[in-house]
C-alpha positions in Angstrom: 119.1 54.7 157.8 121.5 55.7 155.0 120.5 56.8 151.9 122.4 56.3 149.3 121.7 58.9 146.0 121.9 56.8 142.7 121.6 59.9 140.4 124.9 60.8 141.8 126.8 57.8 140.8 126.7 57.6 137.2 123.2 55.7 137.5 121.5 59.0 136.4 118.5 58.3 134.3 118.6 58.4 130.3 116.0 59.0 127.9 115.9 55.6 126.9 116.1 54.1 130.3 112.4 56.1 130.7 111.2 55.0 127.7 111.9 51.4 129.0 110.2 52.0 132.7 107.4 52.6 130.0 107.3 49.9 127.9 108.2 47.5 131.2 105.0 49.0 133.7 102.6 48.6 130.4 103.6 45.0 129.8 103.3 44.1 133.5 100.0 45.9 134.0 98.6 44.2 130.8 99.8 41.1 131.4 97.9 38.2 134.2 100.1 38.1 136.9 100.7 34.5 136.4 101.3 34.7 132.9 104.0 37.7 133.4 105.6 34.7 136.1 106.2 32.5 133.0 107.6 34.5 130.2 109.1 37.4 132.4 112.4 36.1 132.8 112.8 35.5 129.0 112.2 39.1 128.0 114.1 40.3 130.7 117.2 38.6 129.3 117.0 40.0 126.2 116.6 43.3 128.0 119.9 42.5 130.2 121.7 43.1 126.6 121.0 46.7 126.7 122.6 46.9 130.7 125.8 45.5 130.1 128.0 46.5 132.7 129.7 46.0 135.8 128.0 49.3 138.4 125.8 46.6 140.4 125.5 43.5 140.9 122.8 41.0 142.1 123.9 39.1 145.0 121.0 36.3 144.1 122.8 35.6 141.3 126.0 36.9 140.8 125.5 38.4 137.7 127.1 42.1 136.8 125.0 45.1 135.2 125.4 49.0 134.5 122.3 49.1 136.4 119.2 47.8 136.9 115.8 46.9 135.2 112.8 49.8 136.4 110.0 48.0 137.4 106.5 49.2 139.1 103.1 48.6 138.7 101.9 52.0 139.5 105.5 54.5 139.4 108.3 52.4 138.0 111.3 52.1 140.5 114.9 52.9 139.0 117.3 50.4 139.9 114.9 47.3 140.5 114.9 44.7 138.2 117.9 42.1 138.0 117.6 41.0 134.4 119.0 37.4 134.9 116.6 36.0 138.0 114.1 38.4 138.7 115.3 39.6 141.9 114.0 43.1 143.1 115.2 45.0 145.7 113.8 43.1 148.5 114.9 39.8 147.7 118.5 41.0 147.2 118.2 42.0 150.5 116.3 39.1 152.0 119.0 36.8 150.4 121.8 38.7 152.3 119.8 38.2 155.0 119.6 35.2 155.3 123.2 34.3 154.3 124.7 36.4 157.4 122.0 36.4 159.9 119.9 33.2 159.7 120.6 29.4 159.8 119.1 28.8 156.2 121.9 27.9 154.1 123.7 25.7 156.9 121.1 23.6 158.8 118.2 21.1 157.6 115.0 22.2 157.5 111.4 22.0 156.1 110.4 25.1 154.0 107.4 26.3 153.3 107.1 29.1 150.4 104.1 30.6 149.7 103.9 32.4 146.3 107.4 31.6 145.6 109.8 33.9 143.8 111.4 33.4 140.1 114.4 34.2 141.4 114.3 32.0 144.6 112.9 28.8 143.5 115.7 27.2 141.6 118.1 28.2 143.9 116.4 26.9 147.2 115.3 23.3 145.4 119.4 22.9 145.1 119.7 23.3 148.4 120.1 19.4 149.6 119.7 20.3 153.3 116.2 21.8 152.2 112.9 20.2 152.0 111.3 22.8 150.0 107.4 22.8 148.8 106.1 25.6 147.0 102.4 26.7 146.9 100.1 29.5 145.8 96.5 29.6 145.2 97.7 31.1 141.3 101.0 30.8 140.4 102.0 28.7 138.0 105.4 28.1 139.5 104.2 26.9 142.5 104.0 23.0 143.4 100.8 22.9 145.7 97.8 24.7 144.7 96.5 26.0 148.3 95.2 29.1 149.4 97.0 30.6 152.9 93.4 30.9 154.4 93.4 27.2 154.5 96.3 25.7 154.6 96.5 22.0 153.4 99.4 20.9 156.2 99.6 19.8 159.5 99.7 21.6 162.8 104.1 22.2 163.6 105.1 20.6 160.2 107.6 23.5 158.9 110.9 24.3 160.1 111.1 28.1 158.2 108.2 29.9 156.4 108.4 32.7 153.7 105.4 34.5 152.4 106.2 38.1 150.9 103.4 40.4 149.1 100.5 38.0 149.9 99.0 39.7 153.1 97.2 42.9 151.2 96.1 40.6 148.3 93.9 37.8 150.4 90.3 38.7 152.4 91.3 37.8 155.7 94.9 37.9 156.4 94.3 37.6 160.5 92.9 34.3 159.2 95.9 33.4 157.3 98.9 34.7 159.3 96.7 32.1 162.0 97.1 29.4 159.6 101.3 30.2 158.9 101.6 30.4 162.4 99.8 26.9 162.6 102.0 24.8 160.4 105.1 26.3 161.7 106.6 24.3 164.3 107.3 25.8 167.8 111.0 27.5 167.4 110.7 27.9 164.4 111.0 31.4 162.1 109.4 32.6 159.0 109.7 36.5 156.6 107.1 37.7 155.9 106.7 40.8 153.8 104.6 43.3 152.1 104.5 47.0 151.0 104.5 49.4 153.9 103.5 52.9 153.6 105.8 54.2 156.6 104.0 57.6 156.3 100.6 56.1 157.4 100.6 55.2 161.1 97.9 52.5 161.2 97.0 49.8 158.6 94.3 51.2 156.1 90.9 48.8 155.1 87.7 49.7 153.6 86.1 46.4 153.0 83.2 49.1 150.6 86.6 49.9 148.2 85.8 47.0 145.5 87.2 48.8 142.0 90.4 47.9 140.8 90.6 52.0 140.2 89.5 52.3 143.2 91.9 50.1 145.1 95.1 51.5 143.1 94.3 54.7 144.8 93.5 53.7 147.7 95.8 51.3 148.8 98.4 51.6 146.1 97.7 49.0 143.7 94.2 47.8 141.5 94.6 44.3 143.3 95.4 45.1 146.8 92.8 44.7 149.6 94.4 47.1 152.0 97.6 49.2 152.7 99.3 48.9 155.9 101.0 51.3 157.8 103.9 51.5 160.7 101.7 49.1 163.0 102.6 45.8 160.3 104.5 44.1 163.2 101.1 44.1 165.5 99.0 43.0 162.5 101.7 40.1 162.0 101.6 39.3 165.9 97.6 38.9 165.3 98.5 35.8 163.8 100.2 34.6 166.8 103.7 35.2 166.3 106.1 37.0 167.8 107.9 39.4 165.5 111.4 41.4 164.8 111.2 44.1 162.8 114.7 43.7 161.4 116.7 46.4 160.5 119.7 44.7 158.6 119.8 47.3 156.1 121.2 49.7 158.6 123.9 47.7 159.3 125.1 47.8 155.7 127.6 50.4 154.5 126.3 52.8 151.6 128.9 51.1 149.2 127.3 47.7 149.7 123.5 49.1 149.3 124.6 50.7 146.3 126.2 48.0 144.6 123.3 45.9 145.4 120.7 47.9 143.7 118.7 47.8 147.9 117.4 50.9 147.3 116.3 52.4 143.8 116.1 56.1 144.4 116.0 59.3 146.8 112.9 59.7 148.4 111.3 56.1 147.9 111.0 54.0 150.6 111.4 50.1 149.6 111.0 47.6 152.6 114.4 48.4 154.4 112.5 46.5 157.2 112.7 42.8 157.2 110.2 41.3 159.5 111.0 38.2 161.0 108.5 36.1 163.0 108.8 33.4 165.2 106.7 30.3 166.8 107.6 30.1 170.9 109.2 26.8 172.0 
């Protein structure tokens, strides 16, 4: 796929810029997650004062920046942040996605989103060809407290389904792909993401691995239950579905990656693969 070097286009990193990926992975590893979901986006535009510029620009929401926020909870990603909605480099993506490749912003439909984005949600509930419902089992953003292990909805209720970095945080995820795959109704389509170490072959679990310490080395993060590997599509087809492992990024020039901010740096991999699943008529 291309790669676009960032240090080579005037994005090189300042002394200030690592003072900031700092400040910004101590807040966010301090912080509840679902406190960080409420006040984030206020810091973060107070932050934007300091990237004035025009180098990139979030395609979420349109806004214009030298570069963007870092942001990681273990090594803090150049490049990441927007500082106006939240979007990282994955959802920049997943929003051109769907824009040129899916029917999402033309036809009606019923959406599910499970832990919804910051960046998403406000955008989506404008959408008037979109029945949208939100729920988590934690966030505060969300609309419908419900865990994805049980979901609280009828068998073929939902049109489209998104559900991005919830798989390596719940016990069972066979059980709860099952229950996406439930509600969604037959022809319909769903993204569903999480972190992929593309150098480990086969999904990694050790049920014995309880430590928050423990976990972070393990499977990348202290609240992760497991890391998967290059085999996420058959884990996601566990749950039924049948899935495309998307490579939209390739089909990008290097002049559109970088001005999106879809990759943050050389030699770190960050989801180019979008994985789409579907329900069969």
């Amino acid at each position: 796929m291309p790669i676009v070097k960032l240090r080579n286009s005037g994005l090189g990193i300042s002394a200030k810029n690592i003072q900031m990926k700092h400040i910004i992975k101590f807040f966010i590893n301090l912080v509840p997650r679902k406190y960080i979901q409420l006040v984030s986006h206020i810091a973060s535009k107070f932050l934007a004062l300091f990237y004035m510029g025009n180098k990139v620009e979030c395609p979420v929401c349109g806004h214009h920046y030298r570069r963007f926020l870092p942001y990681g909870y273990v090594t803090p990603r150049e490049n990441a942040l927007c500082p106006n909605c939240l979007a990282l480099e994955r959802h920049r993506l997943m929003w051109l996605f769907l824009k040129e490749k899916t029917n999402f912003f033309t036809d009606k439909i019923k959406l599910l989103h499970v832990a919804p984005e910051y960046c998403f949600i406000n955008r989506f509930e404008k959408l008037d060809h979109i029945d949208y419902i939100t729920a988590d089992l934690e966030s505060p953003l969300a609309k419908v407290k419900m865990d994805v292990q049980n979901i609280p909805f009828p068998d073929n209720h939902f049109d489209v389904l998104f559900c991005n970095h919830i798989m390596e945080h719940v016990d069972d995820y066979v059980v709860a792909l099952k229950e996406l795959y439930r509600v969604l109704k037959p022809g319909g389509w769903g993204i569903i993401q999480s972190p992929v170490n593309n150098k480990r072959e086969t999904t990694y679990e050790d049920k014995n691995i309880t430590s928050p310490a423990e976990r972070e080395k393990h499977f990348g993060q202290k609240d992760h239950l497991r890391e998967f590997g290059n085999d996420y599509a058959m884990q996601l087809a566990k749950g039924g579905f049948t899935v495309d492992s998307n490579e939209f990024i390739k089909t990008l020039s290097n002049e559109t990656i970088e001005k999106y901010g879809l990759l943050a740096y050389e030699s770190i991999t960050i989801e180019e693969t979008i994985f789409v699943v579907s329900k069969r008529l």
